[in-house]
N, C-alpha and C positions, 0 to 999 in steps of 0.2 A: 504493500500500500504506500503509495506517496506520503512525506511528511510534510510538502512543502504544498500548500495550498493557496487560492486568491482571497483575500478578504472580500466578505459581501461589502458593498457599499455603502450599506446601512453604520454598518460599524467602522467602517474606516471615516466616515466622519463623525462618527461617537470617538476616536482618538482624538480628531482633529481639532474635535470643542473641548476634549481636553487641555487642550495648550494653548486655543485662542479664548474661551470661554471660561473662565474659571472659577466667575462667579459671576450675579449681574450687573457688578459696575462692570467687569470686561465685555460684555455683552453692549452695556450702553456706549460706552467707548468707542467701538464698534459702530455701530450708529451714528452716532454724532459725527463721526470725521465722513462716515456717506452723507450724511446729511450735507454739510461743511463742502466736500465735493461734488453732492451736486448743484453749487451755487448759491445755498440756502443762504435769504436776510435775516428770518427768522425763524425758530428752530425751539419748539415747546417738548418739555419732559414730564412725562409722569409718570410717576411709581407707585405702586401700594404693596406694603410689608417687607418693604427695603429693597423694593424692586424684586424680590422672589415669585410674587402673586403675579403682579402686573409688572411690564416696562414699555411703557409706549412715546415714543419718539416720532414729532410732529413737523414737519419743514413745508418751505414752500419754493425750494430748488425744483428743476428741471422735469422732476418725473420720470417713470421708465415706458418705454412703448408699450405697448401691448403684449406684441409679438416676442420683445426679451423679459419679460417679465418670469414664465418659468424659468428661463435661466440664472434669474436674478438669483434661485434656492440649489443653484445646482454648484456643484462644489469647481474650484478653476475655474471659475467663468465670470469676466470682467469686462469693464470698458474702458480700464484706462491703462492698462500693456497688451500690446499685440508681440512683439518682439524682444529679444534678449538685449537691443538697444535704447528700446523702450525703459526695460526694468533698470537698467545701468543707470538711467539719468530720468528717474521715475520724480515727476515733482507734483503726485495727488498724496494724500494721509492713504487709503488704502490701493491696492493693487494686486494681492495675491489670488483674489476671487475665493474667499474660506471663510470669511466673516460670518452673513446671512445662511449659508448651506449649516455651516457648523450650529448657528442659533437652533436651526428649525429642527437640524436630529435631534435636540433636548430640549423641546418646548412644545407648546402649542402657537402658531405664529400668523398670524395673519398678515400679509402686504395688498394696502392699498396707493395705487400713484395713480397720477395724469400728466401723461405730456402735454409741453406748453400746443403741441400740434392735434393732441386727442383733440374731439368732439365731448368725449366724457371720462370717466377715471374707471379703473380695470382692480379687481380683486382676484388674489390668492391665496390661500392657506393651507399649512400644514399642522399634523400633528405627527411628529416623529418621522415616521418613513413614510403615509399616507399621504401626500400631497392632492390638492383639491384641482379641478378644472378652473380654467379662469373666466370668471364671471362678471357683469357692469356692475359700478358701485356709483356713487356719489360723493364728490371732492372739487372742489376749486380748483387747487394746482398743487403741488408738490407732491408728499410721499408722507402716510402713515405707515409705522413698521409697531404692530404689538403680538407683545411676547410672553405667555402668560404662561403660567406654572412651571417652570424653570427646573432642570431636573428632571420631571415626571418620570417620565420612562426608562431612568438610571436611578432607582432610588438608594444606591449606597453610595453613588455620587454627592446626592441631595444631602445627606448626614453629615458632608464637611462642610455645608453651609451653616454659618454662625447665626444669632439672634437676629431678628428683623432690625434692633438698633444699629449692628455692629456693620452689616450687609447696606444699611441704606450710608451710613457712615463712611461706606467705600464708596458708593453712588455717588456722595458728593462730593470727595474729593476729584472720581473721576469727571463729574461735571464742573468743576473748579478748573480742572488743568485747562478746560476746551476752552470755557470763557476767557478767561486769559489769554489764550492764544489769538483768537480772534476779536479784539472790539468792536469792529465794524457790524459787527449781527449780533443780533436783540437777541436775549435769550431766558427762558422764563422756566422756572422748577417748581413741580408739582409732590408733595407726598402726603398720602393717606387724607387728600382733597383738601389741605391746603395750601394754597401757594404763599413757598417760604422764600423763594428768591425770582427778582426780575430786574437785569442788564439792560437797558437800553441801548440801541447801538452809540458810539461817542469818540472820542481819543483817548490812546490807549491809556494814560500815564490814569484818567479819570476811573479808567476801567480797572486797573490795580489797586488804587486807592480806594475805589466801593467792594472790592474782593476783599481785599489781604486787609483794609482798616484804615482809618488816617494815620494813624500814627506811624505806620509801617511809610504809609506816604511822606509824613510831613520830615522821618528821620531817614533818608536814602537819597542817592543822587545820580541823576539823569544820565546814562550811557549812551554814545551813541557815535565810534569808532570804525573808521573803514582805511582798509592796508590790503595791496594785491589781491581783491578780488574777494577778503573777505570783509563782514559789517556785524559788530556787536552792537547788538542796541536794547534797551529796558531802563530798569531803575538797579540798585545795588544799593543796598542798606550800608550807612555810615557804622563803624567799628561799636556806636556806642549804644547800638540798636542790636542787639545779637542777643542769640537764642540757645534754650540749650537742649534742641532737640534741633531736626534738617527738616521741621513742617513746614518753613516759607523759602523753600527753596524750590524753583522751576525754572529750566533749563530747554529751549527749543531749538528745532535744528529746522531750519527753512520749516518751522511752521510747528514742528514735530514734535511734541514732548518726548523728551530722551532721559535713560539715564546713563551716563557718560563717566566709566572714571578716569579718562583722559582729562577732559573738562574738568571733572570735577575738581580732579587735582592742580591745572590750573588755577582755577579761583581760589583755593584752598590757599595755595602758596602765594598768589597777590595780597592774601587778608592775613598772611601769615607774619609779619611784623606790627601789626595791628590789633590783634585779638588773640585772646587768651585760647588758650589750646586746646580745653575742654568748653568752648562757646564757637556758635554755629552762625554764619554771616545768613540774611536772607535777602534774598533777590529773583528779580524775575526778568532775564535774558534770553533775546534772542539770537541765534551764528545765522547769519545768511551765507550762502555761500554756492558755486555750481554742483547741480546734483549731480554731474558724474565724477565730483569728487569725492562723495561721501557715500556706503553701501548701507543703505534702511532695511538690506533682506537679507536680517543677520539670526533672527527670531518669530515666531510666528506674532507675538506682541507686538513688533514694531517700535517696543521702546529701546532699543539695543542698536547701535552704528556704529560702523567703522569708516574711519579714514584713509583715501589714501598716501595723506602724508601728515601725520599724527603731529608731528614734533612742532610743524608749522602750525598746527592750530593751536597747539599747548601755547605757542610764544604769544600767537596774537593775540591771544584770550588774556592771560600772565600779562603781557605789558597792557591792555588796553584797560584791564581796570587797577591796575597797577598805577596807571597816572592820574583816572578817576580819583581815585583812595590817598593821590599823593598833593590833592589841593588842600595848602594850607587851610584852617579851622579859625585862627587864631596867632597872633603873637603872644608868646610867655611873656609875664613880666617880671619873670625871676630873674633878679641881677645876683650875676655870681660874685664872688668877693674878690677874683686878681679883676672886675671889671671897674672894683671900686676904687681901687688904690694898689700899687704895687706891694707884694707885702714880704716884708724885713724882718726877719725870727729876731735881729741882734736889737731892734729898735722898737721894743713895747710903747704905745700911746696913742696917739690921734689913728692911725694906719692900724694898728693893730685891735682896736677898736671896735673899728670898722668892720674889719674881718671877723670880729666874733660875733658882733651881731646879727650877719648873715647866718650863723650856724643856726640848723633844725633847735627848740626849745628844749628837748629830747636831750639831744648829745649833752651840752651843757650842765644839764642835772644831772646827770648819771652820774652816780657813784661807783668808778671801778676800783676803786679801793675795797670794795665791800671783803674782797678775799682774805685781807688782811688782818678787819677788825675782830679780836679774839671770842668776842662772844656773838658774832654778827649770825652764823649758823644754828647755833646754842639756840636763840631766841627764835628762830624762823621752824627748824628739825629738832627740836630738842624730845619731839614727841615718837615721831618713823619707827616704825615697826619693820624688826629687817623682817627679812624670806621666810628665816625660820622661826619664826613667831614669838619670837622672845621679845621684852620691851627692853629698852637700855637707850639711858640717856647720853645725849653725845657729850664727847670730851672737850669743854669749853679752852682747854688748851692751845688745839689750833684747829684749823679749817678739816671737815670731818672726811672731805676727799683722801685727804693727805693721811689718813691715821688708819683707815680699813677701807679692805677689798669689795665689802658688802655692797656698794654702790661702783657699781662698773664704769657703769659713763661721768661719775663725778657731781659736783657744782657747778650750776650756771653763773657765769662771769658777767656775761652781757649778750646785747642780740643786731643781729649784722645787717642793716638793711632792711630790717623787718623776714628778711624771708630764712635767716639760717642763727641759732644759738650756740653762743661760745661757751665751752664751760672748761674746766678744767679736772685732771681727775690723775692718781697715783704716776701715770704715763706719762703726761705731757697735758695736749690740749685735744679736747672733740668738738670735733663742728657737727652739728645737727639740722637737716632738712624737717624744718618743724611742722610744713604743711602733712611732707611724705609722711613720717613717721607717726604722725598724729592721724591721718588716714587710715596706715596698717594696725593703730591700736582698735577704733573704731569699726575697721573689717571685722580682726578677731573678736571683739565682744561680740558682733552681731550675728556673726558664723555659731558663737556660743550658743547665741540665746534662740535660734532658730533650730539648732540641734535639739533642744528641749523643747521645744514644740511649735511658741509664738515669742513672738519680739515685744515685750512690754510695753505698752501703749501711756505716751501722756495726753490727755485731753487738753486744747485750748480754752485759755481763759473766753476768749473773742474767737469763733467761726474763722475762717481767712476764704471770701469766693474769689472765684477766679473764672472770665469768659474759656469756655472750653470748647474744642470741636466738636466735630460731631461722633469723630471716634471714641474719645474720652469719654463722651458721657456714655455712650454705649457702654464701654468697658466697665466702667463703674456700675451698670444698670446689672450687667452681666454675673458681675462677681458679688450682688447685693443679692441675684437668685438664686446663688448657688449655697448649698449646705454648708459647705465648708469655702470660706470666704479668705481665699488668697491677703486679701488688701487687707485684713484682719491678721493673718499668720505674721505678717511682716509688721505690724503697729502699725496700722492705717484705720482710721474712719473716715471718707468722705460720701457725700449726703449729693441729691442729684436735684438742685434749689428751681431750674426751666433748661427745656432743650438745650440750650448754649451758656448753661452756667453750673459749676461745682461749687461745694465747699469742704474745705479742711476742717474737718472738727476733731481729729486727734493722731501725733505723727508718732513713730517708736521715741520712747523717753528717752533715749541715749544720743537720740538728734535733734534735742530741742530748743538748740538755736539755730539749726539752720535754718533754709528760707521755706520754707510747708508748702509752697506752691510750684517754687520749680523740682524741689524734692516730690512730691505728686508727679507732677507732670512727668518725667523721668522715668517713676516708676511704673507709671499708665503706659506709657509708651512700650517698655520691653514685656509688659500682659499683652498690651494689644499685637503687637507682633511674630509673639512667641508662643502665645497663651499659657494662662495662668499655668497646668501641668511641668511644662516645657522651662518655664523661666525658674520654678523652683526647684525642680531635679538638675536638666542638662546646665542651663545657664543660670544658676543659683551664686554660685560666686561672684558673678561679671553683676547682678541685681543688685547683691550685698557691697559689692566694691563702687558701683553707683552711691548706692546710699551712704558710705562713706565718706565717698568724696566730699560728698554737699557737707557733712558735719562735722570735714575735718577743718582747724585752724586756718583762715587765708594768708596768704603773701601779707605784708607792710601791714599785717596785726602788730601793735607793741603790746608784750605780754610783761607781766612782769617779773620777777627775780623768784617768787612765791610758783606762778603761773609755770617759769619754764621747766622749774626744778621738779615741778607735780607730773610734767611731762617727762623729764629724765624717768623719774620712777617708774610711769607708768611702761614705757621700752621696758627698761628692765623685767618688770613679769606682764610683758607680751611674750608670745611664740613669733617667729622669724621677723622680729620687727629690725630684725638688719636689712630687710627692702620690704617697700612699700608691695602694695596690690600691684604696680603694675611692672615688678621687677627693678626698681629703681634704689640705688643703696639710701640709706636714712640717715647714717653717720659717716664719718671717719674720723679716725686718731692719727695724731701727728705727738711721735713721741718726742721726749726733751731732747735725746738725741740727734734727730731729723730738725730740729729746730736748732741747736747748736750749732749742727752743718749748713746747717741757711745761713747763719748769723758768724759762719769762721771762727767760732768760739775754742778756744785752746791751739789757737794754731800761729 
């Protein structure tokens, strides 16, 4: 018997809507950019139960004839590539001809259009592999496509479909990217009969700013760069508008939403003297550029290109917002102290003056003598409980670094910059990275207390809301239905206040000064895209090292002498707090020795 057989057709496009169909915003995506090509001004959506029940897509483009109308459901079959010259330098949003065929083997699907040349509008529908005869309907001009119970006739397909919040929550995002792209066409959104959004057509910069917010508007700055052929142009948020999550980041290629980590990393590295490293720049750009230089049939998604000549795009992308980002804000008006007066160590007075009073108020108080004073520790540690549980009062003789081992890393001397602590200890001197290591202490307790079941919860005095997407609140809707309540295990309560707004009402107690809202948002995010299971088994580390970050000590914190010494100790009985969560060392020693040799001592 043969092993090697043809698939029915049925089923080779039940593969097909697996990789273009994946849920119903890829469905509606789909849609939308036919719509989009065939001319559409405007272009109405409506969904009921996050677009699983219903997704019907409204335009008033071109129409299809009569006569291609079956072919409009038949799998390969298009009108906008005839040839392999065609697909090379392909400049519509669809072209594989898979879209529509793929909807209808997992739906119930009805297509109604009229060409601008019909006399009247032409109906057909399918339900899975049944396709109907085609029949007169009634229509004005364009093209209805509805797409109802989604799934059907795959139902252990339908089972990875998420809650109707979570589902309509990717609808809109997928309907966000399209409006964007296009401002010139009105565009209006419908779900569960009421309309929640409507785009007038306008200029584009207006069309960003009623999307993405004012504020997104009023902090970002106008793009709009052209070099050999190619043209970057949008908006691009100012460094002091950043986010910390990649929600307001969209990226098109002649029209395309892409996701690009060419690009991406361009702009990365433009914003990368600019912005802190775990903060996310947002913008909304466009690459023009010739489409047979660029390959869009890399994926059946269509969000995946390649170039062919990558390094040129990186550059012009890299310098063009590169120069954007490098318009002065502002002049400092910090005068330095050689601007004030020449300055003369041999000649204390008027000049010398001068110079001190420019110093930070900071440096000036510091007491670094504190090492010296014989009862200065006595009074601060005179209480420390070493390791082994025993009590013993320090030896008010001399500084307690210098008399026992018990304390590894020593006394804090001072702090450098805000961002690393001096102390000194039996050895010599330790320098300490006080965000890292204050990070890796706050991993491991957290690792601890999640070992044991749940992460201790403080309650806010005061709610903290926050406008949220539509994902968020989903997720939060999700995990409020569930028995066992993820955002609970981890010391979470948030409350679900209207469609587009959260609140914090209690964050884990071992994080509670950090910020409740981006610490939220952060952790909404790796639920929503991991799902709750998935982020507390597989990527349960990378959650907890999130949540750390936010609660560990910032850069240019001054802490104080009490403050940094509480952190030496706490190193001390941490587990591998010689590096941070992300691999990164926490300290080093520089013994007396090494310091001698710096300083040619004995020689």
């Amino acid at each position: 018997m043969a092993l090697i057989r043809l698939l029915p057709d049925q089923l080779i496009s039940q593969i097909a809507a697996g990789e273009v169909v994946e849920r119903p915003a890829s469905a509606l995506k789909e849609l939308l950019e036919n719509s989009l090509d065939a001319g559409s001004t405007e272009i109405q959506v409506i969904l009921s139960q996050g677009g699983i029940k219903q997704l019907r897509v409204a335009d008033n483009g071109g129409g299809i004839l009569q006569e291609d109308l079956a072919l409009a459901l038949t799998r390969h079959a298009t009108s906008k590539i005839a040839t392999l010259e065609d697909l090379e330098a392909v400049n519509s949003l669809g072209f594989r001809g898979e879209a529509l065929a793929s909807i209808a083997s997992v739906s119930r699907t009805q297509l109604v259009s009229r060409a601008r040349e019909e006399k009247h509008a032409w109906r057909i529908s399918s339900e899975g592999s049944a396709v109907s005869a085609i029949e007169p309907a009634a229509l004005d001009a364009g093209t209805i496509v509805e797409v109802a119970d989604l799934y059907f006739n795959t139902p252990a397909r339908r089972k990875f479909l998420k809650t109707e919040a979570t589902e309509f929550g990717h609808c809109e995002e997928a309907f966000t990217r399209v409006v964007l792209s296009r401002p010139d066409v009105m565009f209006t959104l419908q779900h569960n009969g009421r309309v929640l959004n409507r785009y007038a057509a306008g200029e584009a910069e207006r069309r960003f700013g009623e999307v993405l917010g004012k504020e997104f508007f009023a902090e970002s700055l106008s793009v709009d760069e052209s070099a050999a052929g190619l043209r970057l142009w949008g908006m691009a948020a100012k460094p002091t508008f950043n986010r910390n999550s990649r929600d307001t980041q969209y990226v098109y290629v002649n029209g395309r939403f892409v996701r690009d980590k060419l690009i991406a990393h361009a702009i990365r590295q433009a914003y990368q003297d600019v912005l802190h490293h775990d903060r996310h720049p947002a913008f909304v750009l466009f690459l023009e550029l010739d489409p047979a230089l660029v390959d869009v049939n890399v994926h059946p998604s269509k969000t995946e290109v390649r170039f062919r000549d990558g390094q040129a795009i990186h550059r012009f992308i890299f310098h063009a917002l590169h120069k954007v980002l490098a318009v002065p804000t502002g002049t400092s008006n910090l005068v330095t102290a050689t601007s004030q007066a020449p300055f003369n160590p041999f000649s204390p007075g008027a000049q010398g003056a001068a110079v001190q009073s420019s110093y930070p108020a900071y440096q000036s108080n510091m007491d670094l003598r504190a090492s010296e004073a014989p009862g200065f520790y006595q009074n601060l540690y005179g209480g420390i409980r070493q390791e082994a549980g025993r009590d013993q009062a320090l030896d008010t003789r001399q500084p307690p670094a210098m008399e026992t081992q018990d304390y590894p890393l020593g006394f804090a001397v001072g702090q450098l910059h805000g961002v690393y602590i001096l102390a000194q200890n039996r050895q010599g001197m330790v320098v300490v990275d006080m965000h890292a290591a204050h990070e890796r202490i706050m991993y491991e307790r957290l690792k601890n207390a999640l070992d044991v079941d749940t992460v201790p919860m403080q309650p806010l005095l005061l709610p903290v809301s926050f406008n949220a997407d539509r994902l968020e609140v989903a997720t939060v809707q999700e995990q409020l239905s569930q028995s066992r309540n993820s955002l609970h295990q981890l010391g979470f309560e948030l409350a679900v206040l209207s469609p587009t707004t959260l609140a914090v009402r209690a964050i884990p107690a071992m994080l509670q000064d950090a910020d409740a809202v981006a610490l939220a948002r952060d952790v909404l995010r790796d639920l929503r895209e991991f799902g709750a299971s998935r982020a507390l088994i597989e990527r349960r580390n990378e959650l907890l090292g999130t949540m750390a970050c936010h609660a560990a000590v910032r850069a240019n914190r001054m802490l104080t002498l009490p403050e940094m010494n509480a952190l030496l100790r706490d190193m001390e009985a941490t587990e591998r707090s010689g590096q941070c969560n992300h691999g990164r060392p926490t300290w080093f020693q520089v013994t007396m020795g090494e310091l001698d040799k710096m300083f040619m001592r004995g020689k």
